[in-house]
C-alpha positions as CSV (number, residue, x, y, z in Angstrom):
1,X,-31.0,70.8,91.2
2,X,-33.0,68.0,92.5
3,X,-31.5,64.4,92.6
4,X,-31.9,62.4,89.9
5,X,-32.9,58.9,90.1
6,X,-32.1,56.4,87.4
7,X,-33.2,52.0,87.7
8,X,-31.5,50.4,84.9
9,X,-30.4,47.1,83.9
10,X,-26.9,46.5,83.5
11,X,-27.7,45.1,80.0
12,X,-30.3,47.7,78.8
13,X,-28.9,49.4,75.7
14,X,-31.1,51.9,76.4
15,X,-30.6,52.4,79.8
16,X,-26.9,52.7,78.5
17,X,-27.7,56.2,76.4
18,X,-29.6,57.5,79.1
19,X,-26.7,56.9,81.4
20,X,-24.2,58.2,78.4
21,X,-26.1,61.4,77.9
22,X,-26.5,62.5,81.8
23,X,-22.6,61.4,82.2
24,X,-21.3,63.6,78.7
25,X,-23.5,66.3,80.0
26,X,-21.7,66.3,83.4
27,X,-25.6,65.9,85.5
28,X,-24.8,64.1,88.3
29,X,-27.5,61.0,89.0
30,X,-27.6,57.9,91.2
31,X,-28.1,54.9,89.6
32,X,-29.7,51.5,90.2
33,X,-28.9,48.5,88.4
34,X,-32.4,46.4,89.4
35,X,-30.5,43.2,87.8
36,X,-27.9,43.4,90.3
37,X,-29.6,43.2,92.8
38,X,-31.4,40.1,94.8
39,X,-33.6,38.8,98.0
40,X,-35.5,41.8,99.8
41,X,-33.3,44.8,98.2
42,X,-34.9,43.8,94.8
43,X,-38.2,44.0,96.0
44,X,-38.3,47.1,97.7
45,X,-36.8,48.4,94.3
46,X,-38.9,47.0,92.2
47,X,-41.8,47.8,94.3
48,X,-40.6,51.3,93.4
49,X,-40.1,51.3,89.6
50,X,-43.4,49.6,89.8
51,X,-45.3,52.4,91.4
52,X,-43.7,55.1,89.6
53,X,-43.4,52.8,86.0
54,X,-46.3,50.2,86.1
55,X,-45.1,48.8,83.1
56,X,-41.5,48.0,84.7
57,X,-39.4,49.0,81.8
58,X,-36.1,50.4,81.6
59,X,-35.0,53.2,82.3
60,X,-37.4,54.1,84.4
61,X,-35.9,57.9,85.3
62,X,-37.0,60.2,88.2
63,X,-35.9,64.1,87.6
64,X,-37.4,65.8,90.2
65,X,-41.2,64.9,90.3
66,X,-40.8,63.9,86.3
67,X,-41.0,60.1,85.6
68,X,-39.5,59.5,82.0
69,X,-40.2,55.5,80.9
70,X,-37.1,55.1,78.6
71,X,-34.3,56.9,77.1
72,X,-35.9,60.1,76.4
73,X,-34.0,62.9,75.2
74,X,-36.2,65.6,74.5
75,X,-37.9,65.0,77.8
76,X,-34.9,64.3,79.9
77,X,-34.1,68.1,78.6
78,X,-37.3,69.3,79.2
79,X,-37.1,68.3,83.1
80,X,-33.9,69.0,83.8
81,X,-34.4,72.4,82.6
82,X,-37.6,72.7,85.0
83,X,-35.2,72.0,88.0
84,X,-32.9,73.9,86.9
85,X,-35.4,77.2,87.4
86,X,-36.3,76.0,90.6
């Protein structure tokens, strides 16, 4: 399965249940906390989120070449499934 990205913020409640639902599910994911972060390491990230989220909300969630904006459930699903059949 392809890696899955997550940028949160520590004190996102939705960022929370996305983070709940890949952990219950047991989908292993690395995580950013963007509000943790500070100087040039926050840039760079940010820079990111805002390329693939030009809104810049949270979650922003990369699963494979899938960008879900929030926590979607039906769509996180929907591409995990698609990397799965990869």
């Amino acid at each position: 399965m392809s890696d899955i990205k997550v940028y949160a913020l520590s004190t996102c409640v939705h960022c929370k249940h996305a983070k709940e639902y890949l952990e219950d599910h047991q989908i292993p994911y690395d995580c950013t906390h963007v509000d943790f972060l500070s100087g040039e390491e926050r840039n760079q990230v940010m820079d990111i989120v805002r390329k693939l989220n030009p809104a810049v909300s949270f979650p922003t969630i990369v699963i494979g070449d899938k960008v879900i904006v929030g926590f979607r459930r039906e769509e996180i699903e929907e591409a995990l499934s698609k990397c799965e059949k990869k």
